[in-house]
C-alpha positions in Angstrom: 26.0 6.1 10.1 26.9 5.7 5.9 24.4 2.5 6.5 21.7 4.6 7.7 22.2 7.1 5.6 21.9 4.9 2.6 18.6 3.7 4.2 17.1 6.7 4.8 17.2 9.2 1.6 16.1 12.7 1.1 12.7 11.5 0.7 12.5 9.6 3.5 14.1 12.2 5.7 11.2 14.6 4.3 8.6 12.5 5.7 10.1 11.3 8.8 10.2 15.3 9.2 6.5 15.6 8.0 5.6 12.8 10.4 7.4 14.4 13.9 5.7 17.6 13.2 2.2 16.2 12.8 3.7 14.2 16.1 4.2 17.5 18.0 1.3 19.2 16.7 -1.3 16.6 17.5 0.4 16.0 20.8 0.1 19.3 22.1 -3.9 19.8 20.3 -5.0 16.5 21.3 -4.0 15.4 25.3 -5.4 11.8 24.2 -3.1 10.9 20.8 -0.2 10.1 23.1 -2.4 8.0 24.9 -1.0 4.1 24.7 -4.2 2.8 23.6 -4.3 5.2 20.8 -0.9 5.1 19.1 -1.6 1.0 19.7 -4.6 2.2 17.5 -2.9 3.7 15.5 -0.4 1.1 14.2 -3.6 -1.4 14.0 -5.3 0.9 11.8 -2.2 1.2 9.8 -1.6 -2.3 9.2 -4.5 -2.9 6.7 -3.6 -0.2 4.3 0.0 -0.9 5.0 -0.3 -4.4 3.3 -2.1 -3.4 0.3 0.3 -0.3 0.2 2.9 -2.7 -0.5 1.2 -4.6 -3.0 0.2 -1.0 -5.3 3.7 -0.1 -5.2 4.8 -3.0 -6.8 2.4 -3.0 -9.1 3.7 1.6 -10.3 7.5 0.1 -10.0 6.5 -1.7 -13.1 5.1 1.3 -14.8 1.3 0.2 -14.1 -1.4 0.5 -12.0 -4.4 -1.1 -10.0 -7.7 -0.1 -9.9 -9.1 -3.1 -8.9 -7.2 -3.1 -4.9 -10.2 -2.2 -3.2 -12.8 -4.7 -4.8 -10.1 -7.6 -4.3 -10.3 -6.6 -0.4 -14.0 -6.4 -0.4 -14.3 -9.9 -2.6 -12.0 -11.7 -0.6 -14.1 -10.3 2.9 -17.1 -11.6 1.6 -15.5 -15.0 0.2 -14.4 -15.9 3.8 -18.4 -14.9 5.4 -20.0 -17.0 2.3 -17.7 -20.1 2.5 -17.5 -19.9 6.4 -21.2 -19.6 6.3 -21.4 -22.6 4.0 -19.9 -25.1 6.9 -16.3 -25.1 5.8 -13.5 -24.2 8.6 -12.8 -20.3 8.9 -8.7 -21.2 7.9 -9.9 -23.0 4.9 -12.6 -20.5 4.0 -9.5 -17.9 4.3 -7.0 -20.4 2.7 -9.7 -20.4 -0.6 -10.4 -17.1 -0.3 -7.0 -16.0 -1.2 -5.9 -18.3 -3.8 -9.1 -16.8 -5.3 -7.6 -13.3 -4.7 -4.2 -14.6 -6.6 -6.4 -15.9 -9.5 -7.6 -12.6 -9.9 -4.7 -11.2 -9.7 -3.1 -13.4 -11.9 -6.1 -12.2 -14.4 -5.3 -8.6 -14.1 -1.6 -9.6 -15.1 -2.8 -11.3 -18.2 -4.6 -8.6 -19.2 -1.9 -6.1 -18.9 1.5 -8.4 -19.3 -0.2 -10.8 -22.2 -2.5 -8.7 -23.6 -1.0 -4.9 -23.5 -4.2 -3.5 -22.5 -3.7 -0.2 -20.7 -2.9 -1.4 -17.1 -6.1 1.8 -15.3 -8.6 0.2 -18.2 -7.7 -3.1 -18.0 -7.9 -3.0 -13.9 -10.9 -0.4 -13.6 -12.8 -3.6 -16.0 -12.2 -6.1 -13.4 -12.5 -3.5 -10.4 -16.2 -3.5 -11.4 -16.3 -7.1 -12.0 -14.9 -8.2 -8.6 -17.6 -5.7 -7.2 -20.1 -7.8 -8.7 -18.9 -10.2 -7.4 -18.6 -9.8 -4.0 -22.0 -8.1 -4.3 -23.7 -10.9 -5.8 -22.0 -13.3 -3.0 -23.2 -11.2 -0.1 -26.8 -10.1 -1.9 -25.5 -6.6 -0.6 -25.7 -7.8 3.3 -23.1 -7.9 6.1 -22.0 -11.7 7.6 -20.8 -12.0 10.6 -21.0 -14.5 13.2 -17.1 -15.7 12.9 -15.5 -17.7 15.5 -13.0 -15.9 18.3 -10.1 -17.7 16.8 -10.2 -15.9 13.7 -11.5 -12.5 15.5 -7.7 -12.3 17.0 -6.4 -11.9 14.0 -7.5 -8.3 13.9 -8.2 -7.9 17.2 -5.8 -9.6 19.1 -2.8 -8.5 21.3 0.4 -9.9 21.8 2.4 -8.3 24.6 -0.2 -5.1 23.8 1.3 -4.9 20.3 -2.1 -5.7 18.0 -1.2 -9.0 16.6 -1.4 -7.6 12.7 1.6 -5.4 13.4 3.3 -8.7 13.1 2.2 -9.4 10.3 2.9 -6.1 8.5 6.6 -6.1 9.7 7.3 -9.4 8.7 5.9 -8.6 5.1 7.9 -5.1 4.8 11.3 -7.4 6.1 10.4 -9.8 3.5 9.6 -7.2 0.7 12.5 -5.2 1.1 14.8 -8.1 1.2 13.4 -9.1 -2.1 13.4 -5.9 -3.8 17.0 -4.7 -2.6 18.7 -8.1 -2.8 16.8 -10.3 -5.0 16.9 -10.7 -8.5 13.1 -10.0 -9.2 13.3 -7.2 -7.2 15.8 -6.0 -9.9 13.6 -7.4 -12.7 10.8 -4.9 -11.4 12.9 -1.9 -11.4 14.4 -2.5 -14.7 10.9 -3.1 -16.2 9.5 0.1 -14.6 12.5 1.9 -16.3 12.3 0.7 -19.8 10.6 -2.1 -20.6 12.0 -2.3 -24.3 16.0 -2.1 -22.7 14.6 -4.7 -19.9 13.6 -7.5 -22.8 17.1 -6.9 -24.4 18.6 -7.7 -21.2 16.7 -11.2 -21.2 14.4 -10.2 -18.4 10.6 -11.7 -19.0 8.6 -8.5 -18.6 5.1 -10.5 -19.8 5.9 -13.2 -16.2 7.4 -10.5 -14.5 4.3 -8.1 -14.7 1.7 -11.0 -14.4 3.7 -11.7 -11.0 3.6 -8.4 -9.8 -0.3 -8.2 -10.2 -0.7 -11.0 -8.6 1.0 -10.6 -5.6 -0.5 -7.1 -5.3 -3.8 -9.0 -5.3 -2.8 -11.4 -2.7 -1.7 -8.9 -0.7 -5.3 -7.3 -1.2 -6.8 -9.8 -0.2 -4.6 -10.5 2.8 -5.8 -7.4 3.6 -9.7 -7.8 3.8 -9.3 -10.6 5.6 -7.6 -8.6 8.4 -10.2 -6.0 7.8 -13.0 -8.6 7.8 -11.1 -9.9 11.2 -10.9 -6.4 12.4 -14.4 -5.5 12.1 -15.9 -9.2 13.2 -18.1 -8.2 9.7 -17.4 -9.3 6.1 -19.0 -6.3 3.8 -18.6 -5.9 -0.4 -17.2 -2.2 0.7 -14.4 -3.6 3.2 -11.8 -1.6 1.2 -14.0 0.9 0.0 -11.3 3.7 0.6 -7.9 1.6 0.8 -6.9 2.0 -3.1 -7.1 5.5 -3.6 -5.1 6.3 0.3 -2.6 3.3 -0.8 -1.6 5.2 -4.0 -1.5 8.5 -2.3 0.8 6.8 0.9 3.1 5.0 -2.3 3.2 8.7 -3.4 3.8 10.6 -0.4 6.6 7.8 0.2 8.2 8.7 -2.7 7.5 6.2 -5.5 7.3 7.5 -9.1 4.5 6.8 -11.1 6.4 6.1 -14.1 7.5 3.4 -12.6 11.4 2.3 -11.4 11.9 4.3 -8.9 10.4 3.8 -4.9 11.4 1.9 -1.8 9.8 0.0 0.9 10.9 2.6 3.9 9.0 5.4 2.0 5.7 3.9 1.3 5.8 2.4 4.9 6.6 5.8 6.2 3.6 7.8 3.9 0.9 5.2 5.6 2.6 6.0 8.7 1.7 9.5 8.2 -1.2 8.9 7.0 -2.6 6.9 9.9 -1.5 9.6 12.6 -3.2 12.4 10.1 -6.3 10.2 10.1 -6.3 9.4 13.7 -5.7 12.9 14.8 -8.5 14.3 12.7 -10.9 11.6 14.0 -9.9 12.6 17.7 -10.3 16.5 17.2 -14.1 15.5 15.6 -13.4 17.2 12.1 -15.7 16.2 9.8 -14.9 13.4 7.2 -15.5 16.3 4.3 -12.5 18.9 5.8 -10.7 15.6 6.7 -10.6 14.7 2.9 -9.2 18.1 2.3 -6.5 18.0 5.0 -4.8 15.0 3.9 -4.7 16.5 0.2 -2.7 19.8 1.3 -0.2 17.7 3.5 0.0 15.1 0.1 0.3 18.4 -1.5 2.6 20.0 0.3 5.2 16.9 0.9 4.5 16.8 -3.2 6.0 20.2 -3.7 8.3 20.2 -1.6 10.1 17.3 -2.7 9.6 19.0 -6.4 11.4 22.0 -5.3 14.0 20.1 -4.1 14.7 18.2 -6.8 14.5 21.1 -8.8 17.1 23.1 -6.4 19.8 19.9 -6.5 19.4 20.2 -10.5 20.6 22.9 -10.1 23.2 23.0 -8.2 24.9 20.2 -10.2 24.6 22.1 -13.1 26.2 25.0 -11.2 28.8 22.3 -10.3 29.5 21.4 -13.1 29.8 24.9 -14.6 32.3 25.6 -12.5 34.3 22.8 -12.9 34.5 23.1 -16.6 35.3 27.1 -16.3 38.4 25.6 -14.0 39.3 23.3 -16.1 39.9 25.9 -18.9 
């Protein structure tokens, strides 16, 4: 029980609470959500902004931010339709198409780890560029035509669990063992809470934070090609939507944006909730303009709540605190 409890913190206990009500609620509105072949949407749909969820809330932990997450999913889904299309083999086309995304992400480290441009200019600059980019690549059109091998990917069911579901689980096992156990992991938290006191202590913030871009890249791009998978279509809007949802799940999971603070459990748990919300809307036909509104009062809400809280254990160790020092005398 102390194990579990250590996994699961306030925060996490908030959402897991915020998630079984929207459970209940949508269960008893919607006869359908409980459907199998709609939560087996539901964790399909969740996949894709689960993997570049991860990558964004390395990228805050550090104390920065990425503006460019939803151009590197739409570059890297046209990449694999242009070089595909070009008579190379789908894997390869996919192989080259993310080593392109770690390139870039490697650029957006420079910029911000080397440089000390501001990490929202520095990655809102090559948000537009990889835009262009993918734009320029596609002319603005769709590509399809890809082969049923690489269609499984996204489509695919293995034992009816979608096959990207593996994928997702294997990255959050691998994350949080390198986060909670491994030294970068503890590099990246010490960064996000001082940088100055983290150079003192012999950590390389400059490799460090041109690491963590990157792999939030490659995790983009890992992404569109899921998406691309998903859809059988490689488009320059792929992720259109996934970077503003990812920072709002690493939010709503409980990761500060100062940076140094934020697990794994909570940002997995926020896209969690944020699938079901989504998937709930979609099946009770609201409109995608009061669905936008929706899933800002529950961010909101969760928001506030946790504010209050924090606010109410303040004080209550202050009161503590009082009292112990009025024993004392």
């Amino acid at each position: 029980m102390k194990k579990i409890a250590k996994t699961f913190d306030g925060n996490d206990r908030l959402l897991l609470i915020v998630f079984l009500g929207l459970t209940i609620f949508l269960s008893v509105t919607t006869p359908e959500f409980l459907a199998f072949g709609n939560l087996m949407r539901i964790l399909q749909q969740m996949c894709e902004l689960g993997i570049v969820s991860l990558g964004i809330m390395l990228v805050i932990l550090t104390g920065g931010f990425d503006m460019s997450s939803s151009a590197m999913i739409g570059m890297t889904s046209v990449m694999v339709g242009v070089l595909f299309k070009g008579g190379l083999n789908i894997w390869t086309s996919v192989l080259l198409s993310l080593m392109a995304a770690l390139l870039a992400g490697l650029f957006n480290g420079w910029l911000v780890g080397e440089l000390k441009i501001a990490p929202m200019l520095a990655t809102l600059g090559t948000m537009t560029l990889y835009q262009g980019i993918a734009l320029a690549l596609s002319k603005g059109d769709a590509i399809s035509g890809f082969p049923e091998g690489f269609l499984m990917l996204g489509q695919g069911y293995l034992a009816g669990i979608p096959l990207q579901l593996f994928l997702l689980a294997g990255l959050v096992i691998l994350m949080s063992v390198v986060m909670n156990k491994g030294r970068f992991g503890r590099k990246v938290y010490l960064i996000g809470s001082g940088p100055v006191g983290s150079r003192f202590a012999g950590i390389n913030v400059k490799m460090t934070i041109i690491l963590c871009y990157a792999s939030a890249a490659l995790l983009a791009g890992l992404s569109g090609v899921v998406v691309t998978s998903r859809l059988a279509t490689a488009r320059a809007d792929a992720g259109a939507s996934y970077m503003f949802e990812g920072v709002a799940a690493v939010m709503l999971g409980g990761t500060d944006l100062a940076g140094g603070s934020g697990k794994v459990s909570g940002t997995i748990i926020g896209v969690l909730v944020f699938a079901i919300l989504g998937n709930g809307l979609n099946l009770n036909k609201i409109s995608s303009l009061k669905r936008q509104m929706l899933i800002g009062i529950v961010l909101l809400a969760v928001l506030l709540i946790r504010q209050f809280s924090g606010k109410l254990k303040e004080r209550r160790m202050i009161s503590g605190q009082n009292k112990q020092q009025t024993n004392s005398m």
